[in-house]
KOLGU-4560 file (N, C-alpha, C; in nm, 3 decimals, padded with zeros to 5 digits):
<recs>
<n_xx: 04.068 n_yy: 01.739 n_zz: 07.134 ca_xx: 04.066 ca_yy: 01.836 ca_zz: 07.030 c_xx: 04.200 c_yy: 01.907 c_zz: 07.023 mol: A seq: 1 type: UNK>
<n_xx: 04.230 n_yy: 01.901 n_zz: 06.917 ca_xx: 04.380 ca_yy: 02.021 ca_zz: 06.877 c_xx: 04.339 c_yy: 02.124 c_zz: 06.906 mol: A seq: 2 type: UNK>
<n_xx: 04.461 n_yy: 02.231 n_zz: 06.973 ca_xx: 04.455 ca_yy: 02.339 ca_zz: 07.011 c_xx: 04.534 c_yy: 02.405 c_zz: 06.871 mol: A seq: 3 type: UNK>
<n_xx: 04.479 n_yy: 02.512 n_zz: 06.819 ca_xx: 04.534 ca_yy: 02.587 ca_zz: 06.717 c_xx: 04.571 c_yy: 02.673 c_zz: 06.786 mol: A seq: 4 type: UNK>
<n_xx: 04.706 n_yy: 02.736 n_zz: 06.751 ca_xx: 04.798 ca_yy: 02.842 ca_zz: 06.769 c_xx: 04.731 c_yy: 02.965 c_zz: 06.690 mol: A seq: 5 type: UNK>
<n_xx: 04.753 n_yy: 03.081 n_zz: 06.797 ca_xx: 04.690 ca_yy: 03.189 ca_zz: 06.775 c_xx: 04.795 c_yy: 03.290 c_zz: 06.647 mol: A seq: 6 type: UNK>
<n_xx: 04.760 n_yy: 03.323 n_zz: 06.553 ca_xx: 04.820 ca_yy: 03.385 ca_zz: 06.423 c_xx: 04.815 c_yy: 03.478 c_zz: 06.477 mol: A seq: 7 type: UNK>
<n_xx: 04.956 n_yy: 03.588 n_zz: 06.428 ca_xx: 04.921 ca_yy: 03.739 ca_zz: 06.415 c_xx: 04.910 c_yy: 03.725 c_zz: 06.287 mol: A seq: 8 type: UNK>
<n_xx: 04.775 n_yy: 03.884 n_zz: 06.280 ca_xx: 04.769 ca_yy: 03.907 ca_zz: 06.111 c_xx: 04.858 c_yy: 04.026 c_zz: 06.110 mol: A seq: 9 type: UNK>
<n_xx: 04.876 n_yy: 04.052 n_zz: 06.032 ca_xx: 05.010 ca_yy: 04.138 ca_zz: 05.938 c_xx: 04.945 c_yy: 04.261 c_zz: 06.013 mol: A seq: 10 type: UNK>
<n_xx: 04.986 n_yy: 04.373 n_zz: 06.107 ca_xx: 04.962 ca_yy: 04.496 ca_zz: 06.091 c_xx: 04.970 c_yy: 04.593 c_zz: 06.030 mol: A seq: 11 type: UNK>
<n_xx: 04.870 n_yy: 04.682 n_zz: 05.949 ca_xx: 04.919 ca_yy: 04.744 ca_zz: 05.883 c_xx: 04.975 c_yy: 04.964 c_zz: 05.921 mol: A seq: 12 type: UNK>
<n_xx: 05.075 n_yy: 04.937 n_zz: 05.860 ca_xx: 05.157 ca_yy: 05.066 ca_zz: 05.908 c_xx: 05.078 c_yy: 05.188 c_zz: 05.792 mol: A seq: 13 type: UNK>
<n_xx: 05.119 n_yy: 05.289 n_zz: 05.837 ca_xx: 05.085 ca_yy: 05.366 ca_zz: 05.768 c_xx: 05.237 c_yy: 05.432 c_zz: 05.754 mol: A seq: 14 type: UNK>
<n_xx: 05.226 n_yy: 05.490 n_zz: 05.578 ca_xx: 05.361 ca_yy: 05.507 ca_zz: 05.575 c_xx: 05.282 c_yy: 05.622 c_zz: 05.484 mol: A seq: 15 type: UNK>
<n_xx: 05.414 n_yy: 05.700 n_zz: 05.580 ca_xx: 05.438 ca_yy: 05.861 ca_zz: 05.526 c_xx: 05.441 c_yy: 05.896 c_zz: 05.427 mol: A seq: 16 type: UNK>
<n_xx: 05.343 n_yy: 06.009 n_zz: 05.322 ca_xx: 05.443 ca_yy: 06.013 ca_zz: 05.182 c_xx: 05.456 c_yy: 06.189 c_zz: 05.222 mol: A seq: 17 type: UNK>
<n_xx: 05.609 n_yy: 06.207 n_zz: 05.145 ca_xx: 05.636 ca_yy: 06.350 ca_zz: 05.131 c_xx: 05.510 c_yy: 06.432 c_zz: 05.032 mol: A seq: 18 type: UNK>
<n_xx: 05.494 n_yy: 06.570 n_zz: 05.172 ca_xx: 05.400 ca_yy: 06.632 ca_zz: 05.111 c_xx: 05.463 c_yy: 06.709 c_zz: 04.991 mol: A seq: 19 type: UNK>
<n_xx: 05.445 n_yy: 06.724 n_zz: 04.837 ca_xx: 05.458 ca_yy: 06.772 ca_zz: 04.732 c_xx: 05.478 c_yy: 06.931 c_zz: 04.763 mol: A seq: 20 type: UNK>
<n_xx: 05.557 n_yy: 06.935 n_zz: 04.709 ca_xx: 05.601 ca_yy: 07.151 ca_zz: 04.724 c_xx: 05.580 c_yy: 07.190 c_zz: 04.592 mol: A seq: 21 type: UNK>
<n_xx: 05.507 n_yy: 07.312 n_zz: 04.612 ca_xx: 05.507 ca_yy: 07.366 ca_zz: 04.500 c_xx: 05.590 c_yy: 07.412 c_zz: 04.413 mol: A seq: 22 type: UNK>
<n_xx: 05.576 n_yy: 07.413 n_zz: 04.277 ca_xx: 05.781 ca_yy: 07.455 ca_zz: 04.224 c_xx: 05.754 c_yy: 07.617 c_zz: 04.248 mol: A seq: 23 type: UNK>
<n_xx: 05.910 n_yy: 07.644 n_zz: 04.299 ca_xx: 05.946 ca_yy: 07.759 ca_zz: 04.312 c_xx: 05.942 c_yy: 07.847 c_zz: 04.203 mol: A seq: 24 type: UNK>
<n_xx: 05.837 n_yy: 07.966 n_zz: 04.281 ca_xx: 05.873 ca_yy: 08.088 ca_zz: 04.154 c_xx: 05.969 c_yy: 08.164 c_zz: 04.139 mol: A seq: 25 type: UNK>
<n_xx: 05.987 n_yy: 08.203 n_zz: 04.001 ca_xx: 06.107 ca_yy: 08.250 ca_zz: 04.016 c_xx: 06.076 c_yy: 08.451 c_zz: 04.052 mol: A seq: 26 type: UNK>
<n_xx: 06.177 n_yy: 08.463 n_zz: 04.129 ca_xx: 06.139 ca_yy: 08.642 ca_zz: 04.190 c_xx: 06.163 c_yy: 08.691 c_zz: 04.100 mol: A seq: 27 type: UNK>
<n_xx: 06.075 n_yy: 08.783 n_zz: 04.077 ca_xx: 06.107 ca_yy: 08.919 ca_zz: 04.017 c_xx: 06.142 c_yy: 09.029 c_zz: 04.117 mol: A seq: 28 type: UNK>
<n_xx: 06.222 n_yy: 09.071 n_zz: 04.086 ca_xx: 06.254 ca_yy: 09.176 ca_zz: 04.191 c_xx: 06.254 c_yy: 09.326 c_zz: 04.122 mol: A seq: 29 type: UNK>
<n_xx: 06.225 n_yy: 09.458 n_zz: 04.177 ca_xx: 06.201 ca_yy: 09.537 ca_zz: 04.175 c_xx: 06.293 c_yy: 09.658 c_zz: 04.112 mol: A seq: 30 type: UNK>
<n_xx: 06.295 n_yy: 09.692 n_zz: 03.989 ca_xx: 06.394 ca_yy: 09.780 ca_zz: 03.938 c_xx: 06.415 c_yy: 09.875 c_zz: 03.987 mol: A seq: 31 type: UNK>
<n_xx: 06.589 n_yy: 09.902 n_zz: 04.026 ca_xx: 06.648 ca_yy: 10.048 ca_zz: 04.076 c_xx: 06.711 c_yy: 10.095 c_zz: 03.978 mol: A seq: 32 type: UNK>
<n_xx: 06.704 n_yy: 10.198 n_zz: 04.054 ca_xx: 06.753 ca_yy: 10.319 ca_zz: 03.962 c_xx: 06.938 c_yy: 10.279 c_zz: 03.925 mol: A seq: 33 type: UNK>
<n_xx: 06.921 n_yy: 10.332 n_zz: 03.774 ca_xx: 07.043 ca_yy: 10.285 ca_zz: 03.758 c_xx: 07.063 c_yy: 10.167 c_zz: 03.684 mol: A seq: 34 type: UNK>
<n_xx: 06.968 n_yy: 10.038 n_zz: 03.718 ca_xx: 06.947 ca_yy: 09.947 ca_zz: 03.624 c_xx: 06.916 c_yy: 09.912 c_zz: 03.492 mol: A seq: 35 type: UNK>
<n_xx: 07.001 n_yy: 09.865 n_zz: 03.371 ca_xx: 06.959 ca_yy: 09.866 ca_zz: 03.256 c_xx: 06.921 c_yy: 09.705 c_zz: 03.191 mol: A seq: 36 type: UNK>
<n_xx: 06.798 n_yy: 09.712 n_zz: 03.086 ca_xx: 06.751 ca_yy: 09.662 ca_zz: 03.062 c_xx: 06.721 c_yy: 09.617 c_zz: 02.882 mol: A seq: 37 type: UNK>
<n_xx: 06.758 n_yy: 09.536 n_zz: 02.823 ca_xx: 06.782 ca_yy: 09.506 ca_zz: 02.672 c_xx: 06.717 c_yy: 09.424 c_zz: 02.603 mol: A seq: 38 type: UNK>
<n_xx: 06.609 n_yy: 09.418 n_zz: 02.521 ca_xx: 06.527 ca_yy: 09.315 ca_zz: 02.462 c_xx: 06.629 c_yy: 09.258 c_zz: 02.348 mol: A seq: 39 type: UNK>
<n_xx: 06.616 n_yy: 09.146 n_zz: 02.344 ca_xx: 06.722 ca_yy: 09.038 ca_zz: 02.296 c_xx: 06.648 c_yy: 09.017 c_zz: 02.191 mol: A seq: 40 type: UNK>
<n_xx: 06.556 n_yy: 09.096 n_zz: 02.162 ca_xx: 06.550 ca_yy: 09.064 ca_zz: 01.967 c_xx: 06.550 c_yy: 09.176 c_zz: 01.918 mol: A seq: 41 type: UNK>
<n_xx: 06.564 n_yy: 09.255 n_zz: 01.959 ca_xx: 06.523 ca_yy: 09.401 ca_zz: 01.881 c_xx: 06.700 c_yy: 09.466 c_zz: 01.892 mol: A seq: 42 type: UNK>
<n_xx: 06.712 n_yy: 09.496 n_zz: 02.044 ca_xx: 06.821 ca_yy: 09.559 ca_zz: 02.094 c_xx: 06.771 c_yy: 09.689 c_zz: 02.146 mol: A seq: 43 type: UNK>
<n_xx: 06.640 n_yy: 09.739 n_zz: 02.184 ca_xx: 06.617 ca_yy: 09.807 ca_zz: 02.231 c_xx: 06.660 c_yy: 09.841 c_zz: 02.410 mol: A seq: 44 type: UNK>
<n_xx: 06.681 n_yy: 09.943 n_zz: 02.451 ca_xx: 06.776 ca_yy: 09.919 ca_zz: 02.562 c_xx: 06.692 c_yy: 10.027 c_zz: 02.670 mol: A seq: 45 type: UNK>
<n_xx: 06.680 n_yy: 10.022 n_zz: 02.769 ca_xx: 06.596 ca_yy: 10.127 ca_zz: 02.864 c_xx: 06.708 c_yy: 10.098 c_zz: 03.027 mol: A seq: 46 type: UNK>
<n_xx: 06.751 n_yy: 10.203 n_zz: 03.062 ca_xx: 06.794 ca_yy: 10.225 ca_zz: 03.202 c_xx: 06.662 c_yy: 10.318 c_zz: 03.264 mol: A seq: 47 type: UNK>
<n_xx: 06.691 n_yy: 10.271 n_zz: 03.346 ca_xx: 06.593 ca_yy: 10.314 ca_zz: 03.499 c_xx: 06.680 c_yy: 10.428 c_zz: 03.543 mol: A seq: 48 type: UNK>
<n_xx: 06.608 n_yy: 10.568 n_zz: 03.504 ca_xx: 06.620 ca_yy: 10.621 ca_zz: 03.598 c_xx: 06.503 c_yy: 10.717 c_zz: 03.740 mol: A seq: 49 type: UNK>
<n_xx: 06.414 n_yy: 10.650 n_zz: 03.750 ca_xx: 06.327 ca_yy: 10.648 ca_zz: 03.870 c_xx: 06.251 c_yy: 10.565 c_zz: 03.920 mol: A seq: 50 type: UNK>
<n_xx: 06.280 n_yy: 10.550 n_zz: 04.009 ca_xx: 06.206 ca_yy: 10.433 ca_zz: 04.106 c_xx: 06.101 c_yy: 10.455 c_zz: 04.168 mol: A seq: 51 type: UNK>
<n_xx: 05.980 n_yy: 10.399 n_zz: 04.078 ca_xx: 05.835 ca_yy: 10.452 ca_zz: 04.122 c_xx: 05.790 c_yy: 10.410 c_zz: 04.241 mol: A seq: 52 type: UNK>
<n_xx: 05.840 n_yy: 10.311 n_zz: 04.335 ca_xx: 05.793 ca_yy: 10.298 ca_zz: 04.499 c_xx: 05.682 c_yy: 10.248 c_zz: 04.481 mol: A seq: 53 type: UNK>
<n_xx: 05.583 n_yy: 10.197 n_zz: 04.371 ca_xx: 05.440 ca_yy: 10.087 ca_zz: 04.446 c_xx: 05.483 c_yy: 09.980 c_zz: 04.501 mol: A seq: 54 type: UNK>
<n_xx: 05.385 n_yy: 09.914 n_zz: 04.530 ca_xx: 05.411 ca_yy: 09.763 ca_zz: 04.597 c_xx: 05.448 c_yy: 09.690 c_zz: 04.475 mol: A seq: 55 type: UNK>
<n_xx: 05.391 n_yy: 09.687 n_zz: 04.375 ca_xx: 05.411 ca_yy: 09.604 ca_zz: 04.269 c_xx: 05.532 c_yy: 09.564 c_zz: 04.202 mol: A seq: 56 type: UNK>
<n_xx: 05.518 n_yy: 09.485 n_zz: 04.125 ca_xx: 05.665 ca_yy: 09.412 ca_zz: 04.030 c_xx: 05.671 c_yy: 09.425 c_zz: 03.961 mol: A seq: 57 type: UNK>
<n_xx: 05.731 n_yy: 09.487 n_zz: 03.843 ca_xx: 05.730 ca_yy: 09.527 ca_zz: 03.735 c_xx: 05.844 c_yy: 09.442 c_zz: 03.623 mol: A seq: 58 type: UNK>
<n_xx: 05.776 n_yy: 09.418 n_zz: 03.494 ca_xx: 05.835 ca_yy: 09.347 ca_zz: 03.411 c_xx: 05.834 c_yy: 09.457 c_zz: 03.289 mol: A seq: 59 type: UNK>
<n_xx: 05.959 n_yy: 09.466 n_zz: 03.219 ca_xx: 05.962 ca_yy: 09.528 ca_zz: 03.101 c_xx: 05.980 c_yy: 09.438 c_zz: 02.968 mol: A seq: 60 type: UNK>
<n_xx: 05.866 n_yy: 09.492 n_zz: 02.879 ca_xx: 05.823 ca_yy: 09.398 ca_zz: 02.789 c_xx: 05.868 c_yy: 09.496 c_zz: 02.649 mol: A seq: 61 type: UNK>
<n_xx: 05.933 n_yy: 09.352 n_zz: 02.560 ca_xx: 05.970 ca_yy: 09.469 ca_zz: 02.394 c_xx: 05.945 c_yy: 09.330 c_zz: 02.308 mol: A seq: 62 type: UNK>
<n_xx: 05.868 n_yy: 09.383 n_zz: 02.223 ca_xx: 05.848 ca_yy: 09.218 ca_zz: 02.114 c_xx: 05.794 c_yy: 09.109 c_zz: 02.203 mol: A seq: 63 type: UNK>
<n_xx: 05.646 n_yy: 09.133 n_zz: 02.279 ca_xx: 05.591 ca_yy: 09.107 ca_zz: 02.339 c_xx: 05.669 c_yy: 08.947 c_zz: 02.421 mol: A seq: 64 type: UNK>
<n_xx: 05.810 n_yy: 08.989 n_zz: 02.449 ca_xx: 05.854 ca_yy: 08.881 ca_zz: 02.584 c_xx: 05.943 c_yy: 08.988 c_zz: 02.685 mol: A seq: 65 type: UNK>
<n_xx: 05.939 n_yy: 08.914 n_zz: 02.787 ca_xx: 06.039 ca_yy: 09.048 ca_zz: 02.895 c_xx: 06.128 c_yy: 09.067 c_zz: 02.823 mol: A seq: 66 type: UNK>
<n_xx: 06.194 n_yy: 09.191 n_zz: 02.899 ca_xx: 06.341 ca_yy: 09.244 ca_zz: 02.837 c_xx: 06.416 c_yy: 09.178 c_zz: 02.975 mol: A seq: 67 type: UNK>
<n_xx: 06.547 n_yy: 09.136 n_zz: 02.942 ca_xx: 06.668 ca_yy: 09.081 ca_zz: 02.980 c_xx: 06.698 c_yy: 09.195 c_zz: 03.057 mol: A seq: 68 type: UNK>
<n_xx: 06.790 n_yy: 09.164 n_zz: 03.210 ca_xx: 06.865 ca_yy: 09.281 ca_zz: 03.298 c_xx: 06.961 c_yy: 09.269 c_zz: 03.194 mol: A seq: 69 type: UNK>
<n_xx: 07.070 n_yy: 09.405 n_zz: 03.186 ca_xx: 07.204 ca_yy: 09.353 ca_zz: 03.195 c_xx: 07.303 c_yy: 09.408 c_zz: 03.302 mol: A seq: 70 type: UNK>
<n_xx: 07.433 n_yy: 09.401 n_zz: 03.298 ca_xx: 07.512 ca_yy: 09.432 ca_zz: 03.395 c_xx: 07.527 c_yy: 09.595 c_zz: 03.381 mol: A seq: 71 type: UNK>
<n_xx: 07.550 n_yy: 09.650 n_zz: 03.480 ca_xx: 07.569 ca_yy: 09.779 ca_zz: 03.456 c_xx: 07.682 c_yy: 09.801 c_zz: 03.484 mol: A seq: 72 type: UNK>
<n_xx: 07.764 n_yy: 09.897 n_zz: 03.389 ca_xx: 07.844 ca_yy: 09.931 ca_zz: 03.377 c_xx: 07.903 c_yy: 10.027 c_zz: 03.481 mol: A seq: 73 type: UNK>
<n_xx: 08.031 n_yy: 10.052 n_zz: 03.553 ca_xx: 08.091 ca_yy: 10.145 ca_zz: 03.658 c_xx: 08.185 c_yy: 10.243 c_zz: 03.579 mol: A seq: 74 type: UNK>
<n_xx: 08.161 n_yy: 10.369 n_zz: 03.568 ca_xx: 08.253 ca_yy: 10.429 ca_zz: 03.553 c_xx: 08.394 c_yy: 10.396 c_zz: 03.594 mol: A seq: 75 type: UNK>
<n_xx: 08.540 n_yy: 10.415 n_zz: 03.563 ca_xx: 08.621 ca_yy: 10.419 ca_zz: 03.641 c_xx: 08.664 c_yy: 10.546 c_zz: 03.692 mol: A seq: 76 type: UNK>
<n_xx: 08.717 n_yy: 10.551 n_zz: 03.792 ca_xx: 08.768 ca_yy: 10.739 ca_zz: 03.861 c_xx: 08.876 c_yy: 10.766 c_zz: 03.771 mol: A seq: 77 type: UNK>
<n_xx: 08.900 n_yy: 10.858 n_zz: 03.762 ca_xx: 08.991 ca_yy: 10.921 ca_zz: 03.669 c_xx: 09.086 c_yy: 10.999 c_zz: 03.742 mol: A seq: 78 type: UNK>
<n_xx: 09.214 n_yy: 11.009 n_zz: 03.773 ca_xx: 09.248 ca_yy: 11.101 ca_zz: 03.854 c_xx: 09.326 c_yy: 11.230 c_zz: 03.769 mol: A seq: 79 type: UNK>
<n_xx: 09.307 n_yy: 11.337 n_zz: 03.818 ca_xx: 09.373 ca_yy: 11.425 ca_zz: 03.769 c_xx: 09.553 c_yy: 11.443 c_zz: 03.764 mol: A seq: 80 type: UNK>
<n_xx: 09.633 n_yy: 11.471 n_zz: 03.728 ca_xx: 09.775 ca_yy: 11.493 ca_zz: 03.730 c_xx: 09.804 c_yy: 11.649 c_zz: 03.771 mol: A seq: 81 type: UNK>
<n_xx: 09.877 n_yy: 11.672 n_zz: 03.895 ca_xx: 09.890 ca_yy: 11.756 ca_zz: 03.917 c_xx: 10.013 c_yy: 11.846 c_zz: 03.783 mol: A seq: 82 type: UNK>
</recs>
């Protein structure tokens, strides 16, 4: 009788898949004082001046979408002339 040769069968691997991340939210971060703020259809404009301290995040809304930060402006020093 022929002797048949013993086969390997194919092992099968287990292959890794990357676990999916959730997409990043984007922060809202917390208005300070001093910060100004401009709805880009109207032109309505609001600076912060008090910082109410809840836990919460606050979004300012004009023409029912947020209002835009903008840059705030620095005085320059002025010096006097003797």
């Amino acid at each position: 009788m022929p002797v048949k040769k013993a086969t390997k069968k194919p092992t099968k691997t287990k292959v890794k898949t990357a676990a999916k991340k959730a997409p990043a939210k984007k922060r809202v971060t917390k208005p300070k004082k001093g910060q100004n703020y401009e709805c880009g259809i109207c032109g309505y404009r609001i600076i912060v001046d008090e910082v109410c301290g809840c836990a919460s995040e606050h979004v300012f809304i004009c023409c029912e979408k947020p209002m835009k930060k903008k840059r705030t402006v620095k005085k320059k020093a002025t010096r006097k002339k003797a």
